[in-house]
ZAMARGU-4260 file (C-alpha; in steps of 0.2 Angstrom, whole numbers, plus 5000, padded with zeros to 4 digits):
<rodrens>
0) 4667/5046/4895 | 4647/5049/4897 | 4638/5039/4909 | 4627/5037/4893 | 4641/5030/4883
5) 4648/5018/4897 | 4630/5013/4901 | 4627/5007/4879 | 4646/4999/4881 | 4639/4988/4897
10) 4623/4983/4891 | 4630/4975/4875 | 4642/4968/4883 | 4632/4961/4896 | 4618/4955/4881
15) 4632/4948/4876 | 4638/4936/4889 | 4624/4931/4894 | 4620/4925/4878 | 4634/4916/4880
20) 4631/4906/4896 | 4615/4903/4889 | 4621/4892/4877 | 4635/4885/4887 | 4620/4880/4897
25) 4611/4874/4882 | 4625/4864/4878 | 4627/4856/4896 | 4610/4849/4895 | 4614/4843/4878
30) 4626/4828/4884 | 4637/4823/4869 | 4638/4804/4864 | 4638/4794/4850 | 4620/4789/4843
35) 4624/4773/4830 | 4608/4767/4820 | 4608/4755/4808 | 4593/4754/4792 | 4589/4737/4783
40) 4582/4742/4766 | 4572/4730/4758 | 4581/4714/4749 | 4583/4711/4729 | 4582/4696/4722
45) 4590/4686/4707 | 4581/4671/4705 | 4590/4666/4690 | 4606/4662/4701 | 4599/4659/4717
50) 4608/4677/4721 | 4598/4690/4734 | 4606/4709/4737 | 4603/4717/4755 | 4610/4733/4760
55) 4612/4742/4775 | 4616/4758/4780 | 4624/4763/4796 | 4623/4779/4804 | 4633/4791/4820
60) 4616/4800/4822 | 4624/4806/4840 | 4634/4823/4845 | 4651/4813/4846 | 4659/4803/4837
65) 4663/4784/4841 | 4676/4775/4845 | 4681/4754/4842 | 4667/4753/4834 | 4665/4735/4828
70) 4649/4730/4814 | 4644/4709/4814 | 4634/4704/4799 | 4629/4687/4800 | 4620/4678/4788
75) 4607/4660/4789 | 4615/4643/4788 | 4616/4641/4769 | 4621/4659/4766 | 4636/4664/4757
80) 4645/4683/4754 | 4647/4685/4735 | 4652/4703/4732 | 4654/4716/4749 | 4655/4733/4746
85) 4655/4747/4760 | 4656/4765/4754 | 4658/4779/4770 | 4650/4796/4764 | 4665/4803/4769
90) 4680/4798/4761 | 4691/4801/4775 | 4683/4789/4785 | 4696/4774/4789 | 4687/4756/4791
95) 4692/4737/4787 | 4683/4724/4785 | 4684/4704/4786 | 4673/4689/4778 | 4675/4671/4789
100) 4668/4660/4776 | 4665/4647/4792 | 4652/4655/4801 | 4646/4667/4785 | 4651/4682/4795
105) 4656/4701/4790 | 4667/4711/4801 | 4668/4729/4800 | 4681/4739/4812 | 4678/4757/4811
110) 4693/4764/4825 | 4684/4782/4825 | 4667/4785/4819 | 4663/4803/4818 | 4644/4809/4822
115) 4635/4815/4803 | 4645/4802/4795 | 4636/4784/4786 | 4641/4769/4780 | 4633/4759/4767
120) 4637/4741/4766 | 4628/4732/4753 | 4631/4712/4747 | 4625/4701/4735 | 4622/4683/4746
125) 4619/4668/4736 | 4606/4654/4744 | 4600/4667/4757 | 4588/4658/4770 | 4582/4667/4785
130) 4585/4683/4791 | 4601/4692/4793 | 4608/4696/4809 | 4617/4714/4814 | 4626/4719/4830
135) 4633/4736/4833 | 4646/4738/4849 | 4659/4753/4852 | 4666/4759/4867 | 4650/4764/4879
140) 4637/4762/4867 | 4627/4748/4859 | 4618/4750/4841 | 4601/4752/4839 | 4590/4751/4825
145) 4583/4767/4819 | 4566/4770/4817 | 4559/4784/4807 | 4543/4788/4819 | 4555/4785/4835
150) 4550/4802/4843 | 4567/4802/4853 | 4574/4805/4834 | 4563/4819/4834 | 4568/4828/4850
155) 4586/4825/4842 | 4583/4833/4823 | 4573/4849/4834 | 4587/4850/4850 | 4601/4850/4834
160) 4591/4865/4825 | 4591/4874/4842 | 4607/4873/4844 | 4612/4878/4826 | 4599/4893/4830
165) 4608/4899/4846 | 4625/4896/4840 | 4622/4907/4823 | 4611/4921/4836 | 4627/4921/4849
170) 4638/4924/4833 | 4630/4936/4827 | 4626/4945/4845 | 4645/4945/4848 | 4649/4952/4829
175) 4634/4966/4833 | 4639/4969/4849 | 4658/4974/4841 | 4652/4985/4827 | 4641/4995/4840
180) 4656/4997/4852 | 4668/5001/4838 | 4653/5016/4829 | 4650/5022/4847 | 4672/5025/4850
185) 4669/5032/4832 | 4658/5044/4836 | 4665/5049/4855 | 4682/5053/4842 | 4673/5063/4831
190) 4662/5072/4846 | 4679/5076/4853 | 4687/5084/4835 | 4670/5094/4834 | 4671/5100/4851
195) 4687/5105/4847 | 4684/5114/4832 | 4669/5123/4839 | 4679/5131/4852 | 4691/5138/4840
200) 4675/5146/4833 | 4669/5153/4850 | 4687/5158/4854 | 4684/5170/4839 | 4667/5175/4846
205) 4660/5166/4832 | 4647/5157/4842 | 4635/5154/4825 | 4648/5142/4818 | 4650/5133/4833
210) 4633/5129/4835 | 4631/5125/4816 | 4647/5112/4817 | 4638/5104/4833 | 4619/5103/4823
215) 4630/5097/4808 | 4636/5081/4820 | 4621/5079/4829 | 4612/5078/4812 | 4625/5063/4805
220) 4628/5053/4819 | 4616/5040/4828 | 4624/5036/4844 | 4628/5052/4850 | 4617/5066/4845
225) 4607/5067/4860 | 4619/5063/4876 | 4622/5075/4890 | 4637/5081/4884 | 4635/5087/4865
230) 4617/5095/4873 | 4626/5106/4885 | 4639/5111/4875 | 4625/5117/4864 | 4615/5124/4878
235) 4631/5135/4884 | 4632/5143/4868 | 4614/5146/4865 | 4616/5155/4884 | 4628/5164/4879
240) 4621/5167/4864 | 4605/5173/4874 | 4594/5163/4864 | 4584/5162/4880 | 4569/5150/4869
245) 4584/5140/4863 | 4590/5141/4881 | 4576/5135/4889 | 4573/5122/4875 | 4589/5110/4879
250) 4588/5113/4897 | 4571/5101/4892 | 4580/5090/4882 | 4595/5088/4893 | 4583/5082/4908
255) 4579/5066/4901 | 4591/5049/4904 | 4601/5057/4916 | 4607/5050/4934 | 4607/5059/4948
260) 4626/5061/4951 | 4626/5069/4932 | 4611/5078/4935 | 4619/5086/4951 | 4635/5091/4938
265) 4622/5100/4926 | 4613/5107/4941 | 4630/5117/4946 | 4633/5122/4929 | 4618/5129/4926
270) 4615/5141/4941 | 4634/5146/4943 | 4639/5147/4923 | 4641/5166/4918 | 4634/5159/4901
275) 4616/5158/4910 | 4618/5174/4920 | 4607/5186/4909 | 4592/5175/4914 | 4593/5172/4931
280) 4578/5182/4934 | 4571/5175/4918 | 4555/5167/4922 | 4555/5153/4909 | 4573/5149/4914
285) 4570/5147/4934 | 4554/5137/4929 | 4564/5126/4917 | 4578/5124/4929 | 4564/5119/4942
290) 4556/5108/4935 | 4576/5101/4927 | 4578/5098/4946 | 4563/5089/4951 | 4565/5078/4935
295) 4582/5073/4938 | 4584/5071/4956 | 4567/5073/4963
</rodrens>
């Protein structure tokens, strides 16, 4: 296989992992735990029978989901549950919940909260005095009140589009980087079955029809149409050929991108190939080949 080809292959691959460990570091820095917010929204009253609604809505706002987490609503002195109601916005979500009527408490037991996940618990309280009190505890974490200009929420909302954004580019690095591996093996195969057929056509001295079928390839396909390989072929035919502008032409183009060890291989070729051997003398073609060298290896 070309140096030129090996040396794509590696570079996408390599693009490719490090894109990788790149977000592996990402996520590192990200540490994963459970972030559980509660809102208050504002009360409704019923004056008419003495009856006020309050609802609350409790959120996993974190990167993990919680575990034993346990939810205490407790109401005033005089306060007394009605009508509870707790809706998950996830239907799956598995919950209980418990009224003691003695000390005007709610109890909500939630065994595994997932992050994303809310939990709106709404009631209507009858002779509601004072405020009502919330307390959110799970295993590791305490519950906070979330606040809508709290600036760590912020730096969580942007950290989460980050990490959507490098997660969907990683995906589609590695997807990209597997098409371009597969098109360049495509196009080595289909290098390989002109080659083949080309030298059928110089076997039969029919050297216009090889260089035809090797323009023809290097006109459809993008990956390959100007590596070492297909130029010399080209470059041999033309010499023996002796197209010496044609000649002297590739031996331009086939300087370019080439390391030295390849170069050195070209080198040989050139000044030992009976296909060049008519313009050994030529002084175009030494003055190409000079200045091949001096590009190439110096």
């Amino acid at each position: 296989m070309d140096f030129a080809l090996v040396k794509d292959i590696f570079l996408v691959v390599i693009g490719a992992f490090s894109t990788f460990l790149f977000t592996l570091l990402i996520m590192k820095l990200q540490k994963k735990k459970p972030d559980i917010t509660w809102r208050k929204l504002s009360n409704i009253n019923i004056p008419a029978n003495n009856l006020t609604g309050i609802n609350w809505i409790i959120e996993n706002q974190g990167n993990k989901s919680a575990k034993d987490v346990s939810i205490q609503l407790q109401l005033g002195e005089h306060g007394k549950f009605e009508t509870i109601d707790c809706q998950a916005s996830e239907s799956a979500l598995i919950f209980n919940s418990e009224i003691n009527t003695n000390s005007n408490e709610l109890s909500i037991n939630i065994p595994v909260f997932p992050n994303g996940i809310s939990v709106d618990i709404s009631s209507l309280v009858k002779d509601l005095s004072g405020n009502t009190q919330i307390s959110i505890v799970g295993e590791d974490f305490i519950g906070k009140e979330h606040k809508i200009d709290d600036k760590s929420d912020k730096l969580r909302k942007i950290t989460n589009k980050l990490m959507m954004l490098i997660v969907g580019v990683y995906a589609f690095t590695v997807l990209g980087m597997f098409i371009f591996i597969g098109m360049l093996i495509n196009s080595r195969l289909e290098y390989e079955q002109t080659r083949s057929i080309a030298n059928l056509y110089l076997d039969n001295n029919d050297k216009h029809e090889a260089i035809k079928l090797y323009e023809s390839y290097s006109q459809n396909t993008l990956l390959l149409a100007k590596t070492p390989s297909l130029l010399f072929e080209v470059l041999s035919i033309y010499g023996k050929s002796g197209d010496k502008e044609k000649v002297v032409s590739y031996i331009n183009k086939l300087s370019k991108d080439l390391n030295k060890e390849s170069a050195l291989k070209y080198i040989h070729f050139l000044e030992t190939s009976h296909s060049f051997d008519k313009f050994r003398k030529d002084k175009e073609f030494i003055d190409a080949l000079q200045n091949f060298k001096k590009l190439t290896i110096g």
